[in-house]
N, C-alpha and C positions, 0 to 999 in steps of 0.2 A: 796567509801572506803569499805573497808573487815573488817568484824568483825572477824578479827584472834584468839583472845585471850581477853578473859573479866576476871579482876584480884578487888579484894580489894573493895568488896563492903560498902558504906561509908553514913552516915544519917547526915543530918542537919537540925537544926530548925532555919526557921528563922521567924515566927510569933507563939508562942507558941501555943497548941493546933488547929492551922489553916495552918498552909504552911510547908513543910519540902521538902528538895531537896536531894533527894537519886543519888548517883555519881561510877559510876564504871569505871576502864580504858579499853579503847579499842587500838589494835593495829590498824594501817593504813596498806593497801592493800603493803607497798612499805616500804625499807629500814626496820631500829630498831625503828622509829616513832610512837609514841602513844600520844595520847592525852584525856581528861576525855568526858565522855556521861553526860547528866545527865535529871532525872525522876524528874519533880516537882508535888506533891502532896496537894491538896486542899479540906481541912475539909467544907463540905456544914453546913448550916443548917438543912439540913436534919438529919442529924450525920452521911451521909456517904464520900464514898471519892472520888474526880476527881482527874483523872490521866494523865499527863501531858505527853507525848513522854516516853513512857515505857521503860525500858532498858532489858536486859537481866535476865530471872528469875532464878535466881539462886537461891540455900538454903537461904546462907544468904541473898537476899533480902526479895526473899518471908515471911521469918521472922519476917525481919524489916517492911514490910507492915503491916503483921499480928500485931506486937507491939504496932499499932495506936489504936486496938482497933476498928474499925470501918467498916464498909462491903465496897469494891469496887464496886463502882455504874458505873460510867463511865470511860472508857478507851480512851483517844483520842489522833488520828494522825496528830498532825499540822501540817505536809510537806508528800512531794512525796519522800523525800530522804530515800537511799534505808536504811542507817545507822542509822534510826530510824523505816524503815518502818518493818523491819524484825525482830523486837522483840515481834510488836505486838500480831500477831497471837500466840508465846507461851506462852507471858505473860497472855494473854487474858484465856488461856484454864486454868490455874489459880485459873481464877476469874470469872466462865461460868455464874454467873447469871450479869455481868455486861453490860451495851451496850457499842457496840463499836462506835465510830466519825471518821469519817477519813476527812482529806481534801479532796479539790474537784479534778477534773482531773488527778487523780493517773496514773502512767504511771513507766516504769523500762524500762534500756536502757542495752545490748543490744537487748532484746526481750523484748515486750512490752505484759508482764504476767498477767493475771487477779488478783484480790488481794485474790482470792481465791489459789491461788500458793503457796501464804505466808502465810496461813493458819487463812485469815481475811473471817471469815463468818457472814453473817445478819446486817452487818453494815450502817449507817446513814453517810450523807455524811452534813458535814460543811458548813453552807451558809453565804453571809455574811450579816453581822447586821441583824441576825437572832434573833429575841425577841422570840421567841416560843421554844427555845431549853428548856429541865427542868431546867436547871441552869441560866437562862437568867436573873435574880432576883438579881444574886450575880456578875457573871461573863459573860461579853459582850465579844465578837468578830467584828474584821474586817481582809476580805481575799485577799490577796493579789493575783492575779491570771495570769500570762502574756505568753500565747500560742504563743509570737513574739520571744522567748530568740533565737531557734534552733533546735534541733533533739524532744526538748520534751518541756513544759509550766514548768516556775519556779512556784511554789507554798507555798506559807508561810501565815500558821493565826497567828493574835496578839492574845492574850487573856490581858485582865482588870479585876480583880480581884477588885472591889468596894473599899469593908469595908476597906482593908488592903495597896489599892492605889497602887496594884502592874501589873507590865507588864509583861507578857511574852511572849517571842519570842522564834524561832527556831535558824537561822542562821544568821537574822536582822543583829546585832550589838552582837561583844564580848569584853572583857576587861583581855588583858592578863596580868596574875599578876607575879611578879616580883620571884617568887618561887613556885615551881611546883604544881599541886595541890595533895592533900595526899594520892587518890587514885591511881597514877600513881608508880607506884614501881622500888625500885632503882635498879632492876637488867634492867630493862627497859632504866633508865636512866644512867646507868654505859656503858650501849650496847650505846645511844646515844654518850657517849662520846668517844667512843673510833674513831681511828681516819682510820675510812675505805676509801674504795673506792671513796664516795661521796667528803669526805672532801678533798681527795687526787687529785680530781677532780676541786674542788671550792679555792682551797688555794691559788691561784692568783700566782703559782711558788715558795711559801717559803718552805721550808725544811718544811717536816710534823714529827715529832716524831713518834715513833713507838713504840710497846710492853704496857705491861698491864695497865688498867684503876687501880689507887689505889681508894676504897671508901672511900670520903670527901664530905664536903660542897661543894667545889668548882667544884669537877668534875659531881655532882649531876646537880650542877644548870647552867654549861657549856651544862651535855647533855639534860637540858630542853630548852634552849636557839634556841640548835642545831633542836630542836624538833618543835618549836614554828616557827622558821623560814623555816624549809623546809613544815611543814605545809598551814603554809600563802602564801607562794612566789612559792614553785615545787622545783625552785632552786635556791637558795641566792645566794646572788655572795660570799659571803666569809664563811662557816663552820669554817675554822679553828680558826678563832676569829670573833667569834660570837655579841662580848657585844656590839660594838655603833651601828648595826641593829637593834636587838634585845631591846635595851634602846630607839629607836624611836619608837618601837610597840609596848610597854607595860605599863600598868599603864593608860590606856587613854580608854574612851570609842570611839571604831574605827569601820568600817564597814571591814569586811577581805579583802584584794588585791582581793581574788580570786572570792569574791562573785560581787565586786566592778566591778572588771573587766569583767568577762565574765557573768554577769547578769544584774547588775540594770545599767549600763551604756548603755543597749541595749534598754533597756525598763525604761529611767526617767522619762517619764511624769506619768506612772503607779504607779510607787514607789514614784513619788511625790504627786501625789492624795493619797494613800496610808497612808503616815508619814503623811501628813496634817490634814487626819483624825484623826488618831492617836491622836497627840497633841492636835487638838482642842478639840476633847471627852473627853479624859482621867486627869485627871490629878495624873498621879503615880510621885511614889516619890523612886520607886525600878522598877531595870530590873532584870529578871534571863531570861539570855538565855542557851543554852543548851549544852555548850561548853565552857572552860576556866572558867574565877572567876562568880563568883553568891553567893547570892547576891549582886548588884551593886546601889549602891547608885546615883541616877540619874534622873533630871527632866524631861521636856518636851525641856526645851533650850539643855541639853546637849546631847538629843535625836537629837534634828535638828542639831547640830553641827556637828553630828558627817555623817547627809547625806549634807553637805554645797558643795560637788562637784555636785551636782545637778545642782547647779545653774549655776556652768560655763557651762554643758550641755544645760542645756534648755534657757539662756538667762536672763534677765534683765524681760524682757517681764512676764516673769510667777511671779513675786512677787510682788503682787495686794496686801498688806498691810505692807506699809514697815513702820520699826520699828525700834527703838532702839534694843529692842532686839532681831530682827531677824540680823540685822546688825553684834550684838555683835555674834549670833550664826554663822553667816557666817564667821565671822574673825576666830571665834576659829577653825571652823570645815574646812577650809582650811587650818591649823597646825593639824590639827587629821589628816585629807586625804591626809599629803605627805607621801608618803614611798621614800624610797631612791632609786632614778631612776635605779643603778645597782642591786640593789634584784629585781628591775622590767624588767629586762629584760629577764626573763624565762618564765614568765609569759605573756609577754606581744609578744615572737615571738608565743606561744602557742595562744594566742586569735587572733596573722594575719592568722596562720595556719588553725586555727578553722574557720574563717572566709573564707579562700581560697574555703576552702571544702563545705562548705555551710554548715556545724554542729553547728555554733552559725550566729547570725546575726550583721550587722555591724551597729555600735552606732547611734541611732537613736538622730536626729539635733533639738528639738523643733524648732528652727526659722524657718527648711524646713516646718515643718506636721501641725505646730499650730501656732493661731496668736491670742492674749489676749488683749484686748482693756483695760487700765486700766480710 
């Protein structure tokens, strides 16, 4: 995705004096599409501050950094995505006495740049369950790492935040909420609503209306709808009425279609070592990932819930402690991981096609690679 336009930069606290999650909109490479970034921020004991996936330095952020009162210590990369990796380097010049983190295997597609391109110098690279990082006291890691996905290795760190029991993720898991978020601006969302190409495209044959967006409630939170689902899907089966898609992906802690589809379905036994870890370490009681609502009120059960297509991937065979409540997380999380088979069919000639060409690889069977003796 293209960082086109960064608008309305936006502060929030969600553990007073310790956590706060700075939010800006970004447009998408394609269509009026926008959707939020967002920078989580962690007061150490040291008294200074880790930086979570940087976003764009603009005045107003840099402000609101500076507003904390506190020096930037560490900068960190937790993916190879290029929608975060490109802020680093300006943000970083910034902040010159900070060290920078990057995740492991950085790589950019279509030419595979050094991170010195992006103007990421002297950096430390992410390992996992790494106890000797400076912060390893307050905030643990585990890295998720899988060089099988296709053209390039998916890469994502968790971080655990101890004292405050919190999670955070990159592109994990999101939770789209039911009204846009504040940073995204209405001339933005007024452009979503209006009824182009696309929708004129997707409208299944009905008469499309035509001429100006009036600004309302209703057309704001139609073109966030319209924004939320060609985000998730490429391309929904129906724009022009948006709401019962849109009402099956919102509100729920979900893994995205696209990350679903053309990532962690190629590679589950990694992602399920992964999230295993995860749960059994950690025990948070909040996610912030770095896209849609955050703060997200959420356990360890409604973490595994929401990867419960795992299982019909990998088998029977891989769940060595079964449980009431892994049980109950699989029920639920098989109502989280349906999407509506017609929004899945854009998405899903796109992963045969990916798969034709040999740019992603095709879903890996635990029953074929692996066999678990319980």
């Amino acid at each position: 995705m293209e960082a086109d336009r960064v608008l309305l930069d936006r502060k929030i606290i969600v553990v007073k004096d310790c956590i706060w999650l700075f939010e800006q909109e970004q447009a998408l490479g394609f269509s009026s599409v926008s959707t939020n970034i967002r920078m989580t921020v962690i007061k150490l004991k040291s008294g200074g501050l880790w930086i979570h996936a940087p976003i764009a330095p603009t005045k107003e952020c840099i402000q609101l950094v500076k507003e904390l009162g506190a020096p930037v210590e560490y900068i960190v990369l937790p993916t190879f995505a290029y929608e975060h990796k490109i802020f680093v380097g300006p943000f970083s010049r910034k902040f010159p006495r900070a060290q920078i983190w990057v995740a492991p295997r950085q790589w950019s597609w279509p030419l595979n740049l050094p991170l010195e391109f992006f103007g990421i110098f002297r950096s430390k690279t992410l390992k996992d369950e790494d106890f000797s990082t400076p912060w390893a006291n307050e905030i643990e890691q585990k890295v998720l790492s899988s060089p099988e996905v296709g053209i390039g290795p998916y890469v994502e760190v968790a971080f655990y935040h101890k004292r405050t029991r919190t999670l955070l993720v990159t592109d994990a898991v999101i939770f789209v909420p039911t009204q846009p978020p504040e940073c995204i601006s209405k001339e933005s969302l007024l452009a979503s609503a209006q009824n182009g190409l696309a929708v004129k495209i997707l409208s299944k044959g009905k008469d499309v209306p035509e001429g100006p967006v009036v600004d309302n409630k209703m057309n704001r939170r139609k073109g966030w709808e319209r924004m939320v689902l060609q985000i998730l899907f490429l391309g929904p089966s129906n724009l022009l009425e948006p709401n019962a898609s849109f009402a099956q992906m919102s509100q729920k802690l979900i893994v995205s279609p696209i990350i679903k589809t053309l990532v962690f379905s190629k590679v589950p036994e990694k992602v399920k070592d992964w999230i295993d870890r995860i749960t059994r370490d950690w025990a948070f009681k909040r996610i912030i990932p770095a896209h849609f609502a955050a703060p997200i009120s959420a356990s360890r059960s409604d973490f595994l819930a929401a990867f419960a297509f795992l299982d019909d991937l990998l088998g029977e065979r891989y769940i060595t402690r079964p449980s009431i409540s892994l049980l109950f997380s699989s029920i639920m999380g098989k109502a989280a991981s349906y999407f509506p088979p017609d929004d899945m069919k854009t998405l899903s000639s796109l992963d045969q096609f990916l798969v034709s060409i040999g740019a992603v690889k095709k879903t890996v069977s635990g029953r074929k690679t692996k066999t678990t003796t319980l």
